[in-house]
N, C-alpha and C positions, 0 to 999 in steps of 0.2 A: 742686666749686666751692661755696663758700658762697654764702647766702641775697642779703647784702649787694653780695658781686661781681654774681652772677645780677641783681641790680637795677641795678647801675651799668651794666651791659652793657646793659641794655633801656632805659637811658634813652641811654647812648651809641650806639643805634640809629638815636634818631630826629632823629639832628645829623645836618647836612651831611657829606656824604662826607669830606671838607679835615680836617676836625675829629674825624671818628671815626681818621683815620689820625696824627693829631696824639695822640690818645688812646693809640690803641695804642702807638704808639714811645714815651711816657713811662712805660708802665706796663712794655713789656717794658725799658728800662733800668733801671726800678725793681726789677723782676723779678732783673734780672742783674747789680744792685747789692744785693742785701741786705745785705752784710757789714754786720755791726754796727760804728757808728762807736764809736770809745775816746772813753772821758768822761777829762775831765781827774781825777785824784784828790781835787783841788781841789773840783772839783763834785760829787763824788760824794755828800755828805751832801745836798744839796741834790737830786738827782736822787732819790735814794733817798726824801725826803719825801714829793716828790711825788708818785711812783708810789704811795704808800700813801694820799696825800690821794687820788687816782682810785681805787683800789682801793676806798675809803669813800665814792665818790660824791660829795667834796665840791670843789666846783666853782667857781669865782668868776665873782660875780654880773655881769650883764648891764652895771652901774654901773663897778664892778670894773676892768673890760675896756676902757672908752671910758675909763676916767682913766687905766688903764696907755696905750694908744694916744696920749694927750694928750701926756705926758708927752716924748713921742718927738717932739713939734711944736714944743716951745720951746728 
């Protein structure tokens, strides 16, 4: 188990019973869904950027993110 699961797990301990079993049945259909879904080919230049923007750590800024959100409200 990675470091990161081992922490979700210990914080998912200290939730309500309701919610740590809400927890688990999402993780195990995630678990039981991983197939990778198909990118459109269409998208594909565009997915492909981005992973390499992540791969260099670069990120969009905190500002970035509230104007793309905005944008979804008019």
């Amino acid at each position: 188990m990675t470091k990161l699961l081992e922490q979700a797990v210990e914080i998912a301990r200290t939730l309500p019973p309701d919610v740590q079993d809400e927890i688990a049945r999402l993780m195990m259909s995630l678990a039981q869904s991983a197939e990778p879904e198909e990118i459109d080919p269409e998208h594909l230049p565009d997915v492909l950027k981005s992973l390499a923007q992540a791969k260099r750590r670069e990120f969009a800024t905190d500002e970035e993110v509230e104007a793309a959100f905005r944008a979804f409200e008019e």
